[in-house]
Each structure stands twice: as structure tokens, then as C-alpha cells.
PAVOVEX-752136 format. One record per residue (C-alpha): residue in one letter; y, z negated, x negated. Coordinates in steps of 0.2 Angstrom, whole numbers, plus 2048, in hexadecimal, padded with zeros to 3 digits. Layout:
% PAVOVEX-752136
  residu   c2   c3   c1
       A    Y    Z    X
...
% end
This chain:
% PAVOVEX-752136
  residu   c2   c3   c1
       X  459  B70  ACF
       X  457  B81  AD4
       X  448  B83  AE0
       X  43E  B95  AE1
       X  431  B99  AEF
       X  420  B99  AE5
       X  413  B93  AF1
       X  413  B92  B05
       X  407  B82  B0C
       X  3FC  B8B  B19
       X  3F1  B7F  B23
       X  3E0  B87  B23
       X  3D1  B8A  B30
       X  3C8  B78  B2C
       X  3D8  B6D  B2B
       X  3DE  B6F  B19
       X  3EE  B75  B11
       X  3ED  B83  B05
       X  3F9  B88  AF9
       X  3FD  B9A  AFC
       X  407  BA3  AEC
       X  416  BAD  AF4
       X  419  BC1  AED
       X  419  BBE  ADA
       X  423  BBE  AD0
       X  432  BB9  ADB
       X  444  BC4  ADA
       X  44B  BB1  AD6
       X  441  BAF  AC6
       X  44B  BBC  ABD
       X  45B  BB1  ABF
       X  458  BA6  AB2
       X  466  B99  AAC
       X  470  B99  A9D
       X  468  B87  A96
       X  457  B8F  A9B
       X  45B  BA1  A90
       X  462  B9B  A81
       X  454  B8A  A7F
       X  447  B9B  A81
       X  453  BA5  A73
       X  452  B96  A67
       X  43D  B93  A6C
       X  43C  BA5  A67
       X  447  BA5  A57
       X  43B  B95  A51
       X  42D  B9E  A56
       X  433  BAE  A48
       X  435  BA3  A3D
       X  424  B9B  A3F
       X  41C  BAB  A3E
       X  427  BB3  A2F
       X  420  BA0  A24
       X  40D  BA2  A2A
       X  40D  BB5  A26
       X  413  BB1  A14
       X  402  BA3  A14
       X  3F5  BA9  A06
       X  3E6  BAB  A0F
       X  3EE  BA8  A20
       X  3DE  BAC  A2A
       X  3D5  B9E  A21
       X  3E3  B91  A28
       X  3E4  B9B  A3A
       X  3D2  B92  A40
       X  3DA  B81  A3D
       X  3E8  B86  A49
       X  3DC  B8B  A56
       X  3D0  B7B  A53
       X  3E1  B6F  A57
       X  3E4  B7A  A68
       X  3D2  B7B  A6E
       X  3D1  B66  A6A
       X  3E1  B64  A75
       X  3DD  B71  A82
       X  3CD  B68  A87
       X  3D3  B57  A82
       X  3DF  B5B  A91
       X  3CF  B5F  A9B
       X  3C8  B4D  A98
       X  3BE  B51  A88
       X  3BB  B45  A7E
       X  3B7  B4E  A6D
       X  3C0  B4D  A5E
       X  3C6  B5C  A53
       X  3B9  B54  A46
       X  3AC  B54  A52
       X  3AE  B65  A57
       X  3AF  B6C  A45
       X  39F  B63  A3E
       X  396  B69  A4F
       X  39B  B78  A4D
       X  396  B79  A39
       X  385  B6E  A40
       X  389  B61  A34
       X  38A  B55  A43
       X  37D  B59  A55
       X  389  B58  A63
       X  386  B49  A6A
       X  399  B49  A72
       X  3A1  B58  A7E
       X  3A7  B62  A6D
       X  3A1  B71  A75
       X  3AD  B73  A80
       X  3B9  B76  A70
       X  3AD  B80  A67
       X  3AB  B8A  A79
       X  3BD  B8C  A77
       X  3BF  B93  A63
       X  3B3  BA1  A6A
       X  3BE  BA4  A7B
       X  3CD  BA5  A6E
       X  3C6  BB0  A62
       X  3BB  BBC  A6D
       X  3CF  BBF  A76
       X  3DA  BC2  A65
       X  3CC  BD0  A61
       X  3CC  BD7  A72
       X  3E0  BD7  A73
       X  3DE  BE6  A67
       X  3D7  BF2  A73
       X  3D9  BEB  A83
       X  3E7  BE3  A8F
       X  3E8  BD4  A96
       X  3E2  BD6  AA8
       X  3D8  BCE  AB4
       X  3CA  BD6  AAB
       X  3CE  BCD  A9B
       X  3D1  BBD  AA4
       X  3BF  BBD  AA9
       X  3B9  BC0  A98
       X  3C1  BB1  A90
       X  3BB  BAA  A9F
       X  3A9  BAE  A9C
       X  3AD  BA9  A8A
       X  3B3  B98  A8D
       X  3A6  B93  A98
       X  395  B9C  A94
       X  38B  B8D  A8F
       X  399  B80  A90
       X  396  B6E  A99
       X  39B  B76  AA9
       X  392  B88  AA9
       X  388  B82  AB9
       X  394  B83  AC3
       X  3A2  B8B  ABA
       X  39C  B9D  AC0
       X  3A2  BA4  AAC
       X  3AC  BB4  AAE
       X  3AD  BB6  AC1
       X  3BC  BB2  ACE
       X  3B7  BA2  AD9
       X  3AF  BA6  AE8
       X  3B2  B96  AF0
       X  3C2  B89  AF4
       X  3C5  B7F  AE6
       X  3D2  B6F  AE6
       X  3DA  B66  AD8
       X  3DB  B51  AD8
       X  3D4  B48  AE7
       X  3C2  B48  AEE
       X  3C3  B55  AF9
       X  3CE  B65  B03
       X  3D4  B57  B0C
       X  3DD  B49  B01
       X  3DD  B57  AF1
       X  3F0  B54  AE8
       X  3EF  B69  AE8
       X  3E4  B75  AF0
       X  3E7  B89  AEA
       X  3E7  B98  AF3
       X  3D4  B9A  AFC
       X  3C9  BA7  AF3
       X  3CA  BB4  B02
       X  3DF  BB7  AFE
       X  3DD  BB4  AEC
       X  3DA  BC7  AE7
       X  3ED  BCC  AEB
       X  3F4  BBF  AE3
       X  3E9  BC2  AD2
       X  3EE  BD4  AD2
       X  403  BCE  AD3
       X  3FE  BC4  AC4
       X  3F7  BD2  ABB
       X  405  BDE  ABF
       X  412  BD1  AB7
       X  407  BCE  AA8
       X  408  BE2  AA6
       X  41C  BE2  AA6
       X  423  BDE  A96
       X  433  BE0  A9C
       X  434  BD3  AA9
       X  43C  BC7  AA1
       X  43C  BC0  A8F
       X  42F  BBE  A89
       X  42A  BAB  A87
       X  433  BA7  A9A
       X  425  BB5  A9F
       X  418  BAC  A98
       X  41C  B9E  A9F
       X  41C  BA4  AB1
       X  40E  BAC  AAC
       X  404  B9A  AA8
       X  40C  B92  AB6
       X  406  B9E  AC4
       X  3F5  BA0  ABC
       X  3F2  B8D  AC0
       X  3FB  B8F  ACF
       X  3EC  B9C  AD4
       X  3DF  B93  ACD
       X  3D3  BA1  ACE
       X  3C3  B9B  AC5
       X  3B7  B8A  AC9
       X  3BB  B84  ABB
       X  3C1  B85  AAB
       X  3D5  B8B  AB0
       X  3DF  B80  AA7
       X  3D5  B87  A96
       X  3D5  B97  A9B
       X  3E8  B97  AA0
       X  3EB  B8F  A91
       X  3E3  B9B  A86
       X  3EC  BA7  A92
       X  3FE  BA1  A87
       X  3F9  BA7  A77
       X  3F1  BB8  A7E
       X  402  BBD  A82
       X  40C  BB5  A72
       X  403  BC2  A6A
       X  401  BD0  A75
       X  412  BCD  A79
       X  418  BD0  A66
       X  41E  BC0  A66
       X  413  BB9  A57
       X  40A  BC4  A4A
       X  3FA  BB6  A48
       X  3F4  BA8  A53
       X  3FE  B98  A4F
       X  409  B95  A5C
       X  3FF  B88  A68
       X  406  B7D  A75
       X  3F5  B73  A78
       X  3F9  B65  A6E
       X  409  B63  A77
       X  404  B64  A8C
       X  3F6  B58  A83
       X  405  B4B  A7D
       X  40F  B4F  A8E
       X  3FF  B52  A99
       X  409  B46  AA7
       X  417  B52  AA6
       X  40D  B61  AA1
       X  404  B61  AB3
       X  412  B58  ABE
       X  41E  B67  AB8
       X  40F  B73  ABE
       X  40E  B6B  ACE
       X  422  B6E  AD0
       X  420  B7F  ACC
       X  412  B81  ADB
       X  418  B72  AE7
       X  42B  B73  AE4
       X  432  B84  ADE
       X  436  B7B  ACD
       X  436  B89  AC4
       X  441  B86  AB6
       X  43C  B75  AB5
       X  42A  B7A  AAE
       X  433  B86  AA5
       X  43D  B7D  A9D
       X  430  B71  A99
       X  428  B80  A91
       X  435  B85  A87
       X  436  B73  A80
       X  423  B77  A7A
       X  425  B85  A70
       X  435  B7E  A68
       X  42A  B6D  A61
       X  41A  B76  A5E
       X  424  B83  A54
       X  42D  B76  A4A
       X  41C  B6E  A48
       X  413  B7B  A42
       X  421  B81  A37
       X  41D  B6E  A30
       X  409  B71  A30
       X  40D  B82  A26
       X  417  B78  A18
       X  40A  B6B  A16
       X  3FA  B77  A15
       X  405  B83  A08
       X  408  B75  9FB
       X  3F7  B6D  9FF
       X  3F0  B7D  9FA
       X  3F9  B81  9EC
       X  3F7  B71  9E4
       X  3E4  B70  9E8
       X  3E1  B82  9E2
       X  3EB  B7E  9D0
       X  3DD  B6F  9CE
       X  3CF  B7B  9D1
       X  3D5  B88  9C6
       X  3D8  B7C  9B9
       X  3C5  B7A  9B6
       X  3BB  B84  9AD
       X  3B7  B96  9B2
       X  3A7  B93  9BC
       X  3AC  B83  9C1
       X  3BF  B8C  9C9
       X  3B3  B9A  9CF
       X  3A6  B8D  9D9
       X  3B6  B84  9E1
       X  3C1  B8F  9E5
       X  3B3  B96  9F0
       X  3B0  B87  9F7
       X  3C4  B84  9FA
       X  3C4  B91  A04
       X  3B7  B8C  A0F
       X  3C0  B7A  A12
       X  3D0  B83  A18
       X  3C5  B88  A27
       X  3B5  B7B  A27
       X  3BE  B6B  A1E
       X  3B1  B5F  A23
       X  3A1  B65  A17
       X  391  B5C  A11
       X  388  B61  A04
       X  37C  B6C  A0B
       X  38C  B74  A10
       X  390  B79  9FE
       X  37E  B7E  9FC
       X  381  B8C  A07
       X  393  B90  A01
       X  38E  B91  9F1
       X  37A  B94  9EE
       X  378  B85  9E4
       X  36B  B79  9E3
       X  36D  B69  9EC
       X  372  B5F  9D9
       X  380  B6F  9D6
       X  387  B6E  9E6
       X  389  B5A  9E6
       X  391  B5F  9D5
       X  39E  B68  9DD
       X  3A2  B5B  9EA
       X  3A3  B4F  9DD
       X  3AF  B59  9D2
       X  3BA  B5A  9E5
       X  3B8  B48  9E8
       X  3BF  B42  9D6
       X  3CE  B51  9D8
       X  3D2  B46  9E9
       X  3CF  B55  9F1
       X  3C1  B50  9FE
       X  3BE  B3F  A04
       X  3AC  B36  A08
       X  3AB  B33  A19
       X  39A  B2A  A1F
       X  392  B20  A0F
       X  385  B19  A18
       X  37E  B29  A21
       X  36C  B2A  A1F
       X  36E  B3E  A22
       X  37B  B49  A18
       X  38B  B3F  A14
       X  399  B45  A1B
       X  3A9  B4D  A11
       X  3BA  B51  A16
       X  3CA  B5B  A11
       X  3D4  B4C  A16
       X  3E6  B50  A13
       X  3E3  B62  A19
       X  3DA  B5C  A2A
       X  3E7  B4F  A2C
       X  3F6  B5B  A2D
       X  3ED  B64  A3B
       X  3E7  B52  A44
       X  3F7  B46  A42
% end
């Protein structure tokens, strides 16, 4: 294992140990090892070819928000929230009142989209960090003492009780300013190194610094797909590596930890690198499925007649981005009366397009695009 000086433990005034981030980025880091570049080489062939299949997707943006649905779930899933995908997509369409923490999800769609819009005129700097920061948590659970959109102010500590028996305890709020600003030059270099081993430093340190109350591992998160783009590594949004620090969140945090604690570098990166390279293949998978779902579900609309094809299609559409519906849904989809737009559900229903979901519901019942929401959720 090679072993690079990230943090230095500095005992502090009232008796705890702080993890102080060392001059970043480190000389070292741009030694990488021969395993480490050509598993980043191959992540970042699978990731062309990701893109190259998603951009030739009719009507890619419709499909794009399911992508994001399936990171914000795992992102806060991570965090301990409890909220499904389909909880958070029939809050957020109120078909449902949010009886769970599906906020947190919904919180994070708008963190998500608010920074893919503001990439277009803007860097990513510690300005934009604050932003999504103020995004993410503006109303959230949390907000009260969150502190949305500002740089901590206080000693925070992660795991444990308190400074004392914490498992890690970042830099204190008084030296964190000059370690921010080495993370914001780096994040301005393009040519430091390539590019998915950069973003991967790039999360890393970011946790490393923890800079905000709360809400970091989100935002750092969220931080990853800011640079795939702005980076020119993808054209749209569908590379997301929630879903797998989620299904490795053991690994996914003691790898961090080695970062911090042990000068592990490659080892998180590496672990990194593994991500990209499953969540590619996976959303190469995803991108298959969808296509032929579409196609043949779009041949059964149009085979209706004309104001029949016109109605669904419509309404097609919409399930690609909402597929849980009632029929006050259609209603508003559609402008129909509540008998024409059970109509249409029925008409979906008997093409096995959508399924019945909660018979016995004395309010709205309940209406999925099953097969479609399962190759997003399985």
C-alpha cells in the first residue's frame, strides 16, 4: 500500500485531536500506478460509451429525471433516510403527503438541477458549493441547524458522542479557510490529472474538510456529477455512483477514512474507479431496457385511434418522468373530465402498460409504470 500524507492529527486547546488537511493536493498524488491508470482509462471508455447510447435515447431528458430520482434516493438513503424512490416521486407529484423523510430526496432533485443550470455560466467554486449547499438544505429536516449555504462556524465531529470519543474530527472552523481555497484551486486545474482520478481526489478531500454542519456527504456527492460534466466527461447527467457507495456504504466510508486517517489514497481510488466501471455497465443496462420498453409501449399507443394515440402519447410522456399517476393526474395531463381520464388509465391498464397499485384506497388509487420504474429500482 502506498501511503500519501493527507491529514496531520493536531491535539487541540480543550484536549481533542483534530484532523488537519496537509498542502493539497500533494506532489505524490500525481504518481499514480499503472493498475490504478488503466482501471481509470477503461471507467472512462464505459463511460463514452454510456454517453454515446443515452444521447441517441428519443426524448432523453424525459428519462434523465429518473436517473437523478435513483441517485438522490441512494445519496440520502446513505444519510439514514428512510424514503423510497416511490415515496419521494408521489410526494413530490402530491399524490401522497409526506408522511416519511422523502424531502430529503425531493431537496436533493432541486440541489441537482439548480447546479446542471448553473454549470452553464458559472464555475464550480466555493461559491457554487454554497449554492447547492443552500439548495439542499433550505427547508430540508435539518435546515435548523444546517446553517444552508454558509461554511460551519463551529467544530463539527463525525461518529461518537462527542470531540472526545468521535471516530473523526475535521479541521476546526478557524484553519478551515486555507484549506477550502487548495480545494478550489485544484477544482479549477483541468489538467491535474485525469480526469475521473481528479474527481476523485476531489470527493475525498471534500469529506476530508467537511466544511458545512451538515449535509456533506450530499453535497460532496452531488459535488461528483458537477464535475463529470463540467469536466467534459459526460454530455447529460446519467452517470451516478449513489446507488453504489449505498450498496458498499461499509467500504464506501472505511475507504474515506483510509484516505484521511491513513494516506490510502489509491485505495479510495481505486474503490472509486470500481464505481464508475459497475454503474456504467449498469446504466448501459438501464438504457437498453427503457429504449425497448419505450418503443414497444409507444407502438401500442399509436395503434389506437388518432384521438386515442394523441391523448396517450401525451400521457406517455409524462410516465417516463412521473410513472406513478392517479387519475387526477391525467385530469391535469390531459384537461379531461374525471370519466375521460379514468378512460385513459383504463385503456393503459388493459395494454399492461400501468399497474393498480392500492385497490382499497378510500382517496385517489394509485397507478404505476411498473416495468419502467423497476429498471431504475431493481
Amino acid at each position: 500500500m502506498i501511503n500519501i500524507n493527507i491529514c496531520k492529527k493536531v491535539s487541540q486547546p480543550t484536549g481533542y485531536i483534530a484532523s488537519i488537511p496537509e498542502t493539497f493536493p500533494n506532489k505524490d498524488l500525481f504518481n499514480v500506478p499503472p493498475n490504478i491508470l488503466f482501471k481509470a482509462v477503461e471507467a472512462e471508455r464505459l463511460i463514452g460509451k454510456l454517453d454515446g447510447i443515452t444521447l441517441t435515447l428519443p426524448d432523453i431528458n424525459f428519462f434523465l429525471r429518473m436517473f437523478s430520482y435513483k441517485d438522490a434516493t441512494s445519496s440520502a438513503q446513505i444519510e439514514g433516510t428512510q424514503a423510497t424512490m416511490a415515496e419521494a416521486l408521489a410526494v413530490e407529484a402530491e399524490i401522497e403527503n409526506d408522511k416519511t423523510d422523502a424531502s430529503d430526496i425531493i431537496f436533493y432533485i432541486k440541489a441537482l438541477e439548480y447546479g446542471i443550470e448553473r454549470l452553464k455560466e458559472f464555475p464550480i467554486s466555493l461559491r457554487f458549493i454554497r449554492e447547492i449547499h443552500a439548495k439542499l438544505m433550505d427547508g430540508a429536516r435539518s435546515t435548523h441547524f444546517a446553517d444552508p449555504g454558509e461554511f460551519r462556524k463551529s467544530q463539527n465531529w463525525i461518529g461518537g458522542t462527542n470531540l472526545s470519543n468521535a471516530t473523526f474530527v475535521p479541521v476546526p472552523h478557524t484553519e478551515m479557510n486555507l484549506c477550502l481555497g487548495d480545494l478550489e484551486k485544484f477544482l479549477y486545474d483541468d489538467a491535474a490529472t485525469l480526469p475521473l482520478i481528479s474527481i476523485a481526489y476531489a470527493h475525498a478531500q471534500f469529506e476530508t474538510i467537511h466544511p458545512f454542519l451538515d449535509g456533506n456527504g450530499r453535497v460532496g456527492r452531488l459535488l461528483i456529477t458537477f464535475l463529470l460534466m463540467k469536466k467534459g466527461v459526460l454530455e447529460k447527467p446519467v452517470l451516478f455512483l449513489s446507488s453504489y457507495f449505498n450498496k458498499y456504504k461499509k467500504i464506501y466510508y472505511d475507504k474515506l477514512s483510509g484516505y484521511h486517517d491513513d494516506g490510502d489514497v489509491f485505495g479510495w481510488v481505486d474503490f472509486f474507479l470500481d464505481g464508475v466501471i459497475e454503474t456504467a455497465n449498469e446504466a448501459i443496462k438501464i438504457s437498453g431496457e427503457i429504449r425497448q420498453i419505450r418503443d414497444r409501449d409507444m407502438a401500442k399507443i399509436q395503434s389506437l385511434s388518432k384521438r386515442e394515440s394523441d391523448s396517450g402519447v401525451k400521457v406517455l410522456n409524462y410516465l417516463f418522468e412521473n410513472p406513478i399517476i392517479t387519475t387526477k393526474s391525467i385530469m391535469n395531463i390531459t384537461g379531461f373530465t374525471r370519466a375521460g381520464a379514468q378512460g385513459v388509465i383504463d385503456r393503459f391498464v388493459g395494454l399492461g402498460i400501468l399497474v393498480e397499485e392500492n385497490k382499497e384506497s378510500n382517496y385517489d388509487v394509485k397507478y404505476t409504470y411498473e416495468e419502467y420504474f423497476m429498471a431504475f429500482v431493481r
